[in-house]
N, C-alpha and C positions, 0 to 999 in steps of 0.2 A: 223884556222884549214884547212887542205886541203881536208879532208874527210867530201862530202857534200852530204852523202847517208841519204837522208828522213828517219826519225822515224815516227810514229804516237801513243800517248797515246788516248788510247779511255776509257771512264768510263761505268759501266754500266749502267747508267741513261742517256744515250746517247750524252753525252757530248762529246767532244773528241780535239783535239791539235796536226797539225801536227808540227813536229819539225826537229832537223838535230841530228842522231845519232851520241857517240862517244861510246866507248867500247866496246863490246861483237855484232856481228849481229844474230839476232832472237829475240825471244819472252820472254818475263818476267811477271807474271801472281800473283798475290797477291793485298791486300786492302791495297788503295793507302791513303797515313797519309803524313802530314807535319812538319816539323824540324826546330825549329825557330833557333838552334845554332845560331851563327855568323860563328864558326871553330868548326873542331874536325869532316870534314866530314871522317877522315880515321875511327875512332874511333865509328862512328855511322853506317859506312856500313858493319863492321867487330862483331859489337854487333850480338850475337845471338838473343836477343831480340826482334830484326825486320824481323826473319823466318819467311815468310808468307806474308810479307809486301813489296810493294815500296813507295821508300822513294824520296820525294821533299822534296828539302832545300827552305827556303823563303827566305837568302841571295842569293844576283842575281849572286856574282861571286864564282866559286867553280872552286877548283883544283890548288890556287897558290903557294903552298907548295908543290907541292907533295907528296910521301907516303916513309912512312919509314919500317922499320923492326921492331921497337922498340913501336911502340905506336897500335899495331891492339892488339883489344880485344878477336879476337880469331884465329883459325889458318888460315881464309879464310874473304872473304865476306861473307855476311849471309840474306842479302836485295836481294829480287828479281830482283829489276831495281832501277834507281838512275833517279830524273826527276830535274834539275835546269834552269837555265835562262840563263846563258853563262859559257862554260867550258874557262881557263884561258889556253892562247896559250904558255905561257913560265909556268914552277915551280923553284922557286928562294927559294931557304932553303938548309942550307950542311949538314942536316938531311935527304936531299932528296936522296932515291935512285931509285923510278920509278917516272911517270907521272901516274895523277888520269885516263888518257885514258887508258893507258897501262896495269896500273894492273887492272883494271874493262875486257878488252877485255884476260888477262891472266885467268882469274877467270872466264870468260864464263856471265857475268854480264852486261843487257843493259844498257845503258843510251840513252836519249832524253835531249837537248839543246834547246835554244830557244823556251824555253817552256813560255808564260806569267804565272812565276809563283805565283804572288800578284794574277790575275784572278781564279786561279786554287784553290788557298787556302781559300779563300773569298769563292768560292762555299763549301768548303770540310766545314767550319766553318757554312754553311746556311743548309746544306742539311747532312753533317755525312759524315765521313770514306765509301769510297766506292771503290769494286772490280773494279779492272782495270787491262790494260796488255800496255803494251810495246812493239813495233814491228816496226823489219825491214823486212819484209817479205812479209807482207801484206799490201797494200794501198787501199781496200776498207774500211773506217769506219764504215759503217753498218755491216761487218764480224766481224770486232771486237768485237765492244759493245757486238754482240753474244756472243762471245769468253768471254769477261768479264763478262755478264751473267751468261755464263755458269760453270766460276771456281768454285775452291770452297771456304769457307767465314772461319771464323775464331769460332764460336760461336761451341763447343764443339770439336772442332778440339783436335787433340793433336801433337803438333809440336814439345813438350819438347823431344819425341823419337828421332829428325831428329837431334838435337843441343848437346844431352848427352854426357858423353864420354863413352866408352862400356868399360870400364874396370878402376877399381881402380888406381890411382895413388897420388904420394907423391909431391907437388909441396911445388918449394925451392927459384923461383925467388922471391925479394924485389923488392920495388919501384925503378922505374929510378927516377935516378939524374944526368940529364945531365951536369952539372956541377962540381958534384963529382962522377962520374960512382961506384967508389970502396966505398963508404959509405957503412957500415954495419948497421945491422939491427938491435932491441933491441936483446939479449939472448930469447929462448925460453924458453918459463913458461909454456904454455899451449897445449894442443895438443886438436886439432878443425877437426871435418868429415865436410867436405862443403857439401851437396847436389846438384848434380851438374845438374840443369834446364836448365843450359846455361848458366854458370858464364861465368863473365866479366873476361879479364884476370886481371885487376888492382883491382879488389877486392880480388884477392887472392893476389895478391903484400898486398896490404893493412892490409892482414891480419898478413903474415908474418911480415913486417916491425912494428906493434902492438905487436912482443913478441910471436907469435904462431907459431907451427907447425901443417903444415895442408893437411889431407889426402883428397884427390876430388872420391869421388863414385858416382858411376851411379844413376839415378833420378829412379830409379826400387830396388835400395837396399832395404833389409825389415829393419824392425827397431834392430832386434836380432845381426845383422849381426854389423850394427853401433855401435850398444853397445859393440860389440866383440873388438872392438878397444880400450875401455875404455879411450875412449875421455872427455874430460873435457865439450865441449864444443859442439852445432849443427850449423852449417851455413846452412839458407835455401837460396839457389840461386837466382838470376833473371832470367828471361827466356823470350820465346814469348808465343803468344796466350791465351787462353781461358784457366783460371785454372782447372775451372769445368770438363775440357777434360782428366784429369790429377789423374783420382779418386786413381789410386793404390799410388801413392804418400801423397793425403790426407789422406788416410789409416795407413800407417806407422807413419807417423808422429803424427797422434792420440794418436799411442802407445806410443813417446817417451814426449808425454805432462808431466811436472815433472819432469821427469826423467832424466834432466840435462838443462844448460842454453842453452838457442835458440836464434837465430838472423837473422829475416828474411828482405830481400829484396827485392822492388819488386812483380815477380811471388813468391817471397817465403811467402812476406807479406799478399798475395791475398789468398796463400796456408794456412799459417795459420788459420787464419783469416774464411776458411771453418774448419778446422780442430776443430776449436772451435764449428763449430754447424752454423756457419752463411751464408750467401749466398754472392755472388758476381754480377757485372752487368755490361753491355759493355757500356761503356762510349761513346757519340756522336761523338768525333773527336778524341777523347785522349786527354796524354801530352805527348808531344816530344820536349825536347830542352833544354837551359842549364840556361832557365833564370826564374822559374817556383817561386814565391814567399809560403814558407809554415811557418805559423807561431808555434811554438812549445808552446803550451797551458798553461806549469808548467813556463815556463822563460818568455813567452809572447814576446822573441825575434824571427825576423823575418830571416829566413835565405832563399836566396837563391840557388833555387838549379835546377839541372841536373836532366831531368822525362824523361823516356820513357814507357808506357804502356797505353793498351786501356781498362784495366778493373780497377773494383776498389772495395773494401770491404763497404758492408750495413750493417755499426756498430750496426745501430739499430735491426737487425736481428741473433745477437750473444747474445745466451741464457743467458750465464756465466756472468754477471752482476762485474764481479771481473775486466775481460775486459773490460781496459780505453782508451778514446781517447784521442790521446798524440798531435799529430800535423794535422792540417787541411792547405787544399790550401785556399790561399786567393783569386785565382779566380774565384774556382766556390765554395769552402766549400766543398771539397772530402776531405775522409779520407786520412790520408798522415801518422799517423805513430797509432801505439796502443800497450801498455803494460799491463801484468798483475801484481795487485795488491800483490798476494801472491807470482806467480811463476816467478822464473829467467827469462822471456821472453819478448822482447820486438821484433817490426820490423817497418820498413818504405816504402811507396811504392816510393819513391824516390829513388834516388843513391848519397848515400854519397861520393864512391870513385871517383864521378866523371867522369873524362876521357872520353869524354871533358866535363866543365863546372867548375862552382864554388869549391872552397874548405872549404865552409861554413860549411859542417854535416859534415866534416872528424871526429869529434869529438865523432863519436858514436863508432866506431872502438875499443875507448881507453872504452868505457863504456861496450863493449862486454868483453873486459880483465877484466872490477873489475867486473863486472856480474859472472864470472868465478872465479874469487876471494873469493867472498861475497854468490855466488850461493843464492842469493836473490835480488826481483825487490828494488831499489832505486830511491827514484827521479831522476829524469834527470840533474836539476842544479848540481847536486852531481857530475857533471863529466865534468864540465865547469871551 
């Protein structure tokens, strides 16, 4: 790299790492999380998910592909700052049409290099998720830490407003196939309202290519308005932050309990999951990355899978006793998916679609179609 203008990440427990910036100069301010991927950093800084957040990879080299058009999860970056261990001097893929430097300094997005990021992660894994900032502007480190002090944290935040889309829309992309671009998608059967927390883009591919049409409304829609569509079907989103922050959303969706099949994701899982009467908690570091083991309870098969989030559903705190637990992580024994016994509803705080990571849970996609078929909970082998 020829750009050898000093970054400094500073924590607010007074830790701090000076490094060598690459894309955007200035400041980048959010709770700093780790990303065990191996790839998929286009995919991870484009997730709305990580609003609020900077993002360290704990693979050391990042950026040797490039960035494409075809694989960001949403219209932009959405990570505050990006912290790795060495940016790659060439991008070799003929997918590629920018450098990870270039579109991160496009997008107004810091990065820091030569970060020790095995040192950094090891702390964040002993001591928790902690506020930090990213800077090329300032080179005292005692200023910082201030600065990271003083941002603000994630615990009843609501960031789902910053990621929504303001206005309804009909989306029609399917999955890429880069291999057969022009693949066609099943016929539509069902017609599905996504609630839109901060969907992924490939979960709405996902859904299409499943057989559905599917409208994206804002995370503020009321429930009257949903039903006005006479949808078959509810998709509750991923998103970032604190669900708890997000009360007019748990609200609505109280009302449409029943009242058609639901498929939640993620923040939509953690949303539920209040909706039902229960509570939620910020997890010590999270999960972030594409290699997260969840064992599915009814099959007792292990799948892995693609996590991002730092909160998680206190099953035992959900009145409704009808409310089962479906899938647990196997690293620490968080809840990872729940269904009800009578109602069409299930969710996962995982990501089945992926993008990047395994394509282990794709399989719940096809279980949201017969849910929709059946408008009643089934076991899960049922769709194996």
């Amino acid at each position: 790299m020829s750009n050898t203008k000093k970054a400094i990440l500073a924590l607010e427990d007074g830790l701090f790492f000076e490094g060598i910036s690459f894309g955007a100069q200035g400041e980048g301010y959010g709770e700093l999380v780790f990303n065990t991927a191996m790839t998929g950093y286009q995919e991870i800084l484009t997730d709305p998910s990580y609003k609020g957040q900077i993002v360290t990879m704990t693979y050391p080299l990042i950026g040797n592909y490039g960035v494409n058009e075809d694989d960001l999860e949403s219209t932009k970056p959405q990570a505050e700052g990006f912290v790795i261990r060495e940016l790659s001097r060439i991008e070799s893929n003929w997918r590629s049409k920018i450098s990870l430097d270039d579109f991160l300094s496009k997008n107004k997005i810091v990065g820091i290099q030569n970060v020790d990021t095995r040192a950094l992660t090891k702390h964040i894994r002993t001591f928790g998720a902690k506020k930090a900032v990213i800077s090329t502007l300032e080179s005292d480190p005692d200023n910082l830490i201030k600065k990271a002090r003083q941002a603000p944290g994630l615990i009843g935040r609501d960031l789902v407003k910053e990621v929504t889309c303001e206005a309804s829309y009909d989306w029609h992309k399917h999955e890429i196939d880069i291999f057969d671009p022009d693949r066609k998608s099943k016929e539509s059967k069902f017609k599905v309202v996504a609630m839109d927390f901060g969907a992924k883009h490939n979960i709405l591919r996902k859904l299409i290519s499943s057989g559905c049409s599917c409208i994206v409304v804002p995370a503020s829609t009321k429930a009257e308005e949903i039903l006005s569509y006479k949808p078959d079907g509810l998709f509750l989103s991923n998103g970032p932050g604190d669900p708890e922050g997000v009360p007019y959303a748990i609200n609505e969706i109280k009302k449409l309990l029943g009242k058609l099949p639901i498929f939640g994701i993620c923040l939509g899982h953690q949303l539920l999951g209040l909706a039902f009467g229960g509570r939620t908690y910020k997890l010590k570091f999270g999960h972030h990355g594409a290699n997260h083991p969840v064992m599915d309870l009814e099959t007792r098969r292990v799948e892995i899978t693609s996590q991002n989030h730092g909160f998680a559903v206190d099953m035992d705190s959900i009145p409704d006793k009808d409310v089962i637990l479906t899938h647990i992580n196997l690293n620490d024994k968080t809840v990872e998916g729940m269904a009800h016994k009578r109602l069409p509803i299930f969710s996962v705080q995982y990501h089945p679609e992926a993008s990047p990571g395994p394509h282990d849970a794709g399989y719940l996609f096809e279980r949201f179609v017969k849910l929709m078929e059946n408008r009643k909970y089934l076991p899960l082998r049922t769709y194996k």
